[in-house]
C-alpha positions in Angstrom: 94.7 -45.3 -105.8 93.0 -47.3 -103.1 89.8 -49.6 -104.2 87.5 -52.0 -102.8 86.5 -55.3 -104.0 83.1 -56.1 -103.9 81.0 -59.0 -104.4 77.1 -58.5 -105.4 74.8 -61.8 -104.9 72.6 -62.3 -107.0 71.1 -65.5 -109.5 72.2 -66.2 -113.1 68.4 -65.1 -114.5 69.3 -61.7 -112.6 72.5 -61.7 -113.0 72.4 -58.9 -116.4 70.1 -57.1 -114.8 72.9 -56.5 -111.8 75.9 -55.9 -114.1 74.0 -53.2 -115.3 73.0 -51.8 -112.0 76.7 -52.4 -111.1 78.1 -50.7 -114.2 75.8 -47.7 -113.6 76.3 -47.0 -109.5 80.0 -47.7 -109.5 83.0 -46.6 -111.5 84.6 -50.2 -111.9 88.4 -50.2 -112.1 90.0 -52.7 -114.2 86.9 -52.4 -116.5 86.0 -56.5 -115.4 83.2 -57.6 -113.8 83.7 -61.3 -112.9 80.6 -63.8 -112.6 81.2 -66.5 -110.4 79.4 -69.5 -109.8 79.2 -71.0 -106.7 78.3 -74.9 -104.8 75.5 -73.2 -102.2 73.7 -75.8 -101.7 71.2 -73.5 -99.4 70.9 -71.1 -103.0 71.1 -72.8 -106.0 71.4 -71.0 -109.1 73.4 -68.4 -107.3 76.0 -66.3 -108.8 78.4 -63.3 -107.4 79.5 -60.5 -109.5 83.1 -59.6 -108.3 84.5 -55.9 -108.9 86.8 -52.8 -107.8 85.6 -50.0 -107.4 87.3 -46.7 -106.1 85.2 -45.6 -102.7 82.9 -42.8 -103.1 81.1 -42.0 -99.6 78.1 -40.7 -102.0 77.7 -43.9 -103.5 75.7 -46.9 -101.9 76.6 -50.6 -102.1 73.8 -52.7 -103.8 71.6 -55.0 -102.1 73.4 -58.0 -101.1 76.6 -56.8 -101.8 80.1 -57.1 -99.4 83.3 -55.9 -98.9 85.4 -58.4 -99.1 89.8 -59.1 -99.7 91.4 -61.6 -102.0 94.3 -63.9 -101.6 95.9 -64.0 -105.2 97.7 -67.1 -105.1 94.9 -69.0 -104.3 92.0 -67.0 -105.4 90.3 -66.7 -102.3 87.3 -64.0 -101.1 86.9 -63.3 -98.0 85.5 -61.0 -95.0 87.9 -60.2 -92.6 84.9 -61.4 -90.0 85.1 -65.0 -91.6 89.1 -64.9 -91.3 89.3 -64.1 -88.0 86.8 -67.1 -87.6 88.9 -69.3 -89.7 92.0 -68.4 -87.5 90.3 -69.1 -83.8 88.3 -72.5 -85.6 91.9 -73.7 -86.8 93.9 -72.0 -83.6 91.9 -73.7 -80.9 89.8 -70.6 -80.0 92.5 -67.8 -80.0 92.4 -65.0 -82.5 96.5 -64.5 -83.4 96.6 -61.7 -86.3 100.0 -63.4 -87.2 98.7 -67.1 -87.3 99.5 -68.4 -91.3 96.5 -69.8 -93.0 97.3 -72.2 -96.3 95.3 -70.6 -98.2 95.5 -73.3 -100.9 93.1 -75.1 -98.8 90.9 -72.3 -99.8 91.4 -72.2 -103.4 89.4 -71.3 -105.3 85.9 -70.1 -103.0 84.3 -67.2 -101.1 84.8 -67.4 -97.3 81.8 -65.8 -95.0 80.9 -65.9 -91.4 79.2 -69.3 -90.4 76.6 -69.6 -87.3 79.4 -71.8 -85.7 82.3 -72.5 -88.2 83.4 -70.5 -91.5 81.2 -71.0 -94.4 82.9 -72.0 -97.4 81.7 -71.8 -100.5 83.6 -72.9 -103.6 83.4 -70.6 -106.9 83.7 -70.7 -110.7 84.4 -68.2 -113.4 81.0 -68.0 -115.2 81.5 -65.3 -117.2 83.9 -62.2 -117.2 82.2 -58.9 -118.7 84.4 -56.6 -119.9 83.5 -52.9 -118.8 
């Protein structure tokens, strides 16, 4: 079965209010929803909601939601848009799909497209809702 993961933005006052708009768009697999805090300093008192969900072309992402992959040993988001970034930032300018990243340099955060570098943004486990 393939799945996406997907992370919603939202803020801990709304952030109910989303896992029920989640819960109710989306078959999640896994049954968890998992609330993370994060250190944005830009959006304080933000929070993302990260699930799987099984594509469904009929089905439309929330607001202010992404696709987005996970490193498992060091439980990293990111886009693939912000990993190539991270590659040519550390690897002088050149994008090399085989270039290693330590991701434990990376533990533990979300990692998005930046105006000039990657934007990383560090993450803790809020809440987890069971499903």
């Amino acid at each position: 079965m393939k799945t996406q993961l997907l992370c919603t933005f939202t803020t801990k006052r709304k952030a109910a209010a989303t896992v029920m708009q989640i819960q109710k768009q989306h078959n999640i697999v896994y049954d968890k929803i998992f609330i993370l805090t994060t250190d944005n300093r830009q959006s304080p008192g933000e929070v993302v909601c990260s699930y799987n969900i099984v594509p469904d072309p009929n089905v439309q992402f929330l607001p202010g939601t992404i696709l987005v992959h996970r490193k498992k040993d060091s439980n990293t988001l990111y886009t693939i848009n912000a990993l190539n970034q991270l590659i040519m930032t550390i690897n002088n300018g050149i994008l090399d799909t085989s270039y290693q990243i330590d991701w434990q340099n990376y533990k533990n955060s979300i990692l998005l497209v930046g105006t000039i570098n990657v934007k990383k943004i560090n993450t803790k486990i809020y809440d987890i809702i069971n499903v």
